[in-house]
C-alpha positions as CSV (number, residue, x, y, z in Angstrom):
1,X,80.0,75.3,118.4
2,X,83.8,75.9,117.7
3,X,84.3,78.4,120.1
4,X,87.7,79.7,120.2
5,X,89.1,76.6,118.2
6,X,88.0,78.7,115.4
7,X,90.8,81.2,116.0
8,X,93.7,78.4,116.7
9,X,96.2,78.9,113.5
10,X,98.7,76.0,114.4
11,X,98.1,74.3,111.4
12,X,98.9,77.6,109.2
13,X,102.0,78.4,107.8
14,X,102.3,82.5,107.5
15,X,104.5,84.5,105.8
16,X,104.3,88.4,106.8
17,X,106.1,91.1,104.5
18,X,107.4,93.8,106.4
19,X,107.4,91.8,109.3
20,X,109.2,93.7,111.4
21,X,107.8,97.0,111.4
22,X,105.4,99.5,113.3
23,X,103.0,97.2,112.6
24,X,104.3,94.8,111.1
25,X,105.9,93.4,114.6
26,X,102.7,93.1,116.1
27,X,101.1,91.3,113.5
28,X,103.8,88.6,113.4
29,X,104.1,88.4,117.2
30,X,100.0,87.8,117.9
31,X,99.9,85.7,115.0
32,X,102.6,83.4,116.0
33,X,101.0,84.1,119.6
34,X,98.3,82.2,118.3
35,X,100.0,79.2,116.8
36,X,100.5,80.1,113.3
37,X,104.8,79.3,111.8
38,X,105.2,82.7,111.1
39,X,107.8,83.8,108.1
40,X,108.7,88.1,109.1
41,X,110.4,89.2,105.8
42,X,111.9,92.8,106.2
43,X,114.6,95.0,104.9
44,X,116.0,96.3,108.1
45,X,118.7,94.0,109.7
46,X,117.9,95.8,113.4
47,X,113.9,96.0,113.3
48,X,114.2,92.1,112.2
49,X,117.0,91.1,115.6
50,X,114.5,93.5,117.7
51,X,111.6,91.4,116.5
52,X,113.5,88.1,117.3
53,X,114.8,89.7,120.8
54,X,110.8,89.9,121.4
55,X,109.7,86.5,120.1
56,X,112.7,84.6,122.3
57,X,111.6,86.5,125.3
58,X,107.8,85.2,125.2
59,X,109.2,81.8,124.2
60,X,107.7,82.0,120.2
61,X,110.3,79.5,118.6
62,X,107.5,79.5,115.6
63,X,108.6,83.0,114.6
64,X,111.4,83.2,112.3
65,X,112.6,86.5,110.8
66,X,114.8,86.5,106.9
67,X,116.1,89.8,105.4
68,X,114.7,89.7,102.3
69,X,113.7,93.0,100.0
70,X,110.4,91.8,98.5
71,X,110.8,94.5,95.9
72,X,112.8,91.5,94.2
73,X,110.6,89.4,93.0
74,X,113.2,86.8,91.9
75,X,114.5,86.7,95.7
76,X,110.8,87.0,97.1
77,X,110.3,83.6,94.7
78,X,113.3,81.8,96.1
79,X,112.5,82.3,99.9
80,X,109.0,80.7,99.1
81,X,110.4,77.7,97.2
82,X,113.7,77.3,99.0
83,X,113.1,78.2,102.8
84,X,109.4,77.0,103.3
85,X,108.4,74.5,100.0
86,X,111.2,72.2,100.1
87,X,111.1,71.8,103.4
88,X,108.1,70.4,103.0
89,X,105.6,72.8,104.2
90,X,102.5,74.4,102.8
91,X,102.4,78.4,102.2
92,X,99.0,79.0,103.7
93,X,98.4,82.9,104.2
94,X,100.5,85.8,102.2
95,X,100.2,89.0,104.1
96,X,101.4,91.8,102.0
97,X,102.4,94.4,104.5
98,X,105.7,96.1,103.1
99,X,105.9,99.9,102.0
100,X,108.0,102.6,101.4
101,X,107.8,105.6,100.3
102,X,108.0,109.1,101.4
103,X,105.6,112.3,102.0
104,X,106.7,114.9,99.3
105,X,104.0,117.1,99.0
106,X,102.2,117.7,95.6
107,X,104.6,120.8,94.5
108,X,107.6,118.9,95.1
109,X,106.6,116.0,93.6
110,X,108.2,115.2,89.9
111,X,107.5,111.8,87.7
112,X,110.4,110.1,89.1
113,X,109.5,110.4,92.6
114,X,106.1,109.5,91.4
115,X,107.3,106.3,89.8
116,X,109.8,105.0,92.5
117,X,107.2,105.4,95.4
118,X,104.5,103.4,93.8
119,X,107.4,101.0,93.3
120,X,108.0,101.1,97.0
121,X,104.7,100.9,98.2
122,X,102.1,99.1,95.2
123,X,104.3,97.1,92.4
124,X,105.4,94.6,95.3
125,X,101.8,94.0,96.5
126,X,101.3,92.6,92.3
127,X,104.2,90.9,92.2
128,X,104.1,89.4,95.8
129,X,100.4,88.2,95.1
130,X,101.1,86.9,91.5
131,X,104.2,84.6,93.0
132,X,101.8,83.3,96.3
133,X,99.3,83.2,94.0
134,X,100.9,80.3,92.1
135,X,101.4,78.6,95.1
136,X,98.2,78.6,96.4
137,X,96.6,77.7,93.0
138,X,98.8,74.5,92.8
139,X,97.6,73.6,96.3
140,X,93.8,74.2,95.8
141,X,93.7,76.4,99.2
142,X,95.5,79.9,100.0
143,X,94.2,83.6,101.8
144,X,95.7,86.8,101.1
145,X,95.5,89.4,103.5
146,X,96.8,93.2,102.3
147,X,97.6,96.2,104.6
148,X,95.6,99.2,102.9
149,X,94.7,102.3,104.9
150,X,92.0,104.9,105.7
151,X,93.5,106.3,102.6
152,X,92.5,103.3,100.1
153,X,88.8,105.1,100.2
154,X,89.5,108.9,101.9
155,X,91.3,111.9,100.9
156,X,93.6,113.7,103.8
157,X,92.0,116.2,106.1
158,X,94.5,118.6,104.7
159,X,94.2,121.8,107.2
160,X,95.3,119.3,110.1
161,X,98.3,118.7,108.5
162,X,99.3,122.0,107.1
163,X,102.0,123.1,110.1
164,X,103.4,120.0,110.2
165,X,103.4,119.1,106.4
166,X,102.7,115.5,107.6
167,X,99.8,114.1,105.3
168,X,99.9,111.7,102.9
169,X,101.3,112.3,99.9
170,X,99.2,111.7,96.4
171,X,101.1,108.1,95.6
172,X,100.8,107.0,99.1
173,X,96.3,107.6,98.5
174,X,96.7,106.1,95.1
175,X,98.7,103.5,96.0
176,X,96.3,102.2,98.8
177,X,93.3,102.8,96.7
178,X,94.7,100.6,94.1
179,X,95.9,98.1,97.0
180,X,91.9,97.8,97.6
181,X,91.1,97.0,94.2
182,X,93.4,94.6,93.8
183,X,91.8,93.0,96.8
184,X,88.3,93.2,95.0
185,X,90.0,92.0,91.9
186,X,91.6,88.6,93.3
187,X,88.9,87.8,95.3
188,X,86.6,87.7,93.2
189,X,88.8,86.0,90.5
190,X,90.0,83.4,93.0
191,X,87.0,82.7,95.0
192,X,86.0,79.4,93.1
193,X,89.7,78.3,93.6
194,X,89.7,77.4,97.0
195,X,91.6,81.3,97.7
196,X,90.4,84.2,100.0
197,X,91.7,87.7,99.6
198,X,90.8,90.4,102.1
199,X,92.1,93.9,103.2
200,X,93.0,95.7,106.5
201,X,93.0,99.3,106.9
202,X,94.5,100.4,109.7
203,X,93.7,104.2,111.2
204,X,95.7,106.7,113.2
205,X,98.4,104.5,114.3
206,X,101.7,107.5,114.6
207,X,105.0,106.1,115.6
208,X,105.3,108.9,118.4
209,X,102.8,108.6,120.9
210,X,104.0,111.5,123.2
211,X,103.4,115.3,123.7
212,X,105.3,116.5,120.8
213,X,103.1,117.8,118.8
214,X,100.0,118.3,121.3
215,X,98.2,120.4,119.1
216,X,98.3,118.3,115.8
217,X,97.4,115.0,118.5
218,X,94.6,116.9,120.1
219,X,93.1,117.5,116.4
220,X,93.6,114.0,115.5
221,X,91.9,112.3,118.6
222,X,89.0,115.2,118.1
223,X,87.7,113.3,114.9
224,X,88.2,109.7,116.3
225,X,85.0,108.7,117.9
226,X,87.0,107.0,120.7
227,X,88.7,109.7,121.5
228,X,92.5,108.6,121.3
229,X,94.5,107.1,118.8
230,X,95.4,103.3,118.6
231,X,98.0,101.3,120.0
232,X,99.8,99.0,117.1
233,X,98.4,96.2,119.2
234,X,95.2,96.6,118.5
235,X,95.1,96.1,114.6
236,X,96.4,92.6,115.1
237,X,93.3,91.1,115.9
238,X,91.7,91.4,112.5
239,X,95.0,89.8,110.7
240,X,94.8,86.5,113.3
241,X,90.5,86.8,112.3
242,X,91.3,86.8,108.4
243,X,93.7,84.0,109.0
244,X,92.3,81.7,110.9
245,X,88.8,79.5,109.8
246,X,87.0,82.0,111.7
247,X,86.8,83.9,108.6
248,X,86.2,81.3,106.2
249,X,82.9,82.2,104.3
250,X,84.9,86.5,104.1
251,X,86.3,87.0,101.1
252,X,87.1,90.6,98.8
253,X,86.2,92.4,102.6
254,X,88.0,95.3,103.8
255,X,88.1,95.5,107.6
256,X,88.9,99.2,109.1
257,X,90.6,98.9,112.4
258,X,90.7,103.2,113.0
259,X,88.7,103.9,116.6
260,X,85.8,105.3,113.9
261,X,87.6,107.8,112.3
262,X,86.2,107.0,108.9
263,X,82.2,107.2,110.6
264,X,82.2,111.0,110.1
C-alpha cells in the first residue's frame, strides 16, 4: 500500500497553460503544493506577478510563472526547449488550460468571429499537444491533461441565461466538444507509447461569487445537486490525481468536477 505517496509529484516537472487564471492559479498553486516544478504560462503580466505574490507567500520556490502567448506555437516550442530541456529537465505533464474567446450570441455572430474564437480557445490545444507531444514521444513517458467543460457534452440551459445574455456561445460548446475528442483521439493513439491523455471538466465556477445577480445564482445552485456553486479550489484536486501515479492505469477519461450538475 502506497498510501498518499501515490499523490507526491516531486519528481514531475509541470507545465500549466494559462497558469494564472481563475482557475488556472489554483491548479498551479496545489500542484506545486504537492511537489510538482510547476511551469504557469499566461498572457497577462498582472495575473502572472499576483500568482507569484501567492506562491512566495506560502514559500513555493518550485512555481515559476513566464509570459508566453501559447497561441504561438514557434514561442510555445522555444519555452519547452530553451527554459526547461536544456536545462536538463524532463517535460513530464502538459496541461492545456489557456482560452479566449468571447460570448457573442448566435445572431451576432459572423465567420470571422467564428474563426478567431476557435483560434483562441481550440487551435492552441492541437498545436500545444502536437509540440509536448514530441517531447514525450522522444522520452518514452508523458500525460496530458486538457480543461474541457460541462459544455464538451451539454448544450446551455438557455432560459437561465436569457436576462443576463451570459451563456455560452456556439464556438465556446464546439470548441470544448472538440477539446474532448481530441482527448479520446490521443489517448488512444498514444496509449502503447508510454503517454496518458485525460480531460477535466469543470462546472459552475463564476468569477463573481456575490449577490449581484441573486436571481440568476439562485437558478444556477437550484440544478446543482449540492446546492451551491464551487470554489476554484475545489477542481484542483482532479489535475494533482491525473498527474500524479495515482492515476496511472486512467487514460482517454474525462473527470467532471461540477457539484452534479450534469446528473440531471
Amino acid at each position: 500500500m502506497k498510501g498518499l505517496s501515490m499523490f507526491d509529484l516531486r519528481e514531475k516537472s509541470i507545465l500549466v497553460t494559462g497558469g494564472a487564471g481563475h482557475l488556472g492559479s489554483e491548479i498551479s498553486l496545489s500542484l506545486a503544493n504537492c511537489g510538482a516544478v510547476v511551469y504557469a504560462l499566461g498572457r497577462d503580466a498582472s495575473r502572472l506577478a499576483s500568482l507569484e505574490s501567492r506562491a512566495k507567500l506560502l514559500a513555493l520556490n518550485n512555481l515559476i510563472t513566464k509570459k508566453v502567448d501559447v497561441r504561438d506555437q514557434r514561442v510555445f516550442s522555444e519555452f519547452i526547449h530553451d527554459e526547461i530541456l536544456q536545462g536538463g529537465s524532463a517535460l513530464d505533464v502538459l496541461i492545456n488550460n489557456a482560452s479566449s474567446s468571447g460570448r457573442e450570441n448566435w445572431e451576432d455572430l459572423e465567420l470571422e468571429g467564428w474563426r478567431e474564437a476557435l483560434k483562441g480557445s481550440l487551435e492552441h490545444y492541437f498545436t500545444c499537444s502536437k509540440i509536448a507531444g514530441r517531447v514525450f514521444l522522444s522520452q518514452g513517458h508523458g500525460n496530458i491533461v486538457n480543461t474541457a467543460s460541462l459544455f464538451s457534452f451539454m448544450a446551455p440551459y438557455f432560459p437561465m441565461h436569457f436576462e443576463l445574455k451570459n451563456a455560452a456561445s456556439a464556438h465556446h460548446v464546439v470548441a470544448k466538444g472538440g477539446i474532448l475528442q481530441l482527448t479520446r483521439y490521443l489517448a488512444t493513439l498514444w496509449a502503447e507509447r508510454g503517454i496518458r491523455v485525460n480531460c477535466v471538466s469543470p462546472g459552475y465556477f463564476p468569477k463573481k461569487r456575490g449577490p449581484d445577480n441573486p436571481d440568476y445564482m439562485r437558478e444556477v445552485c437550484s440544478r446543482i445537486p449540492m446546492g451551491r456553486i464551487g470554489s476554484p479550489s475545489e477542481v484542483s484536486g482532479a489535475y494533482v490525481f491525473l498527474c500524479s501515479n495515482a492515476s496511472s492505469y486512467v487514460t482517454g477519461q474525462n473527470i467532471v468536477v461540477d457539484g452534479g450538475y450534469s446528473l440531471w
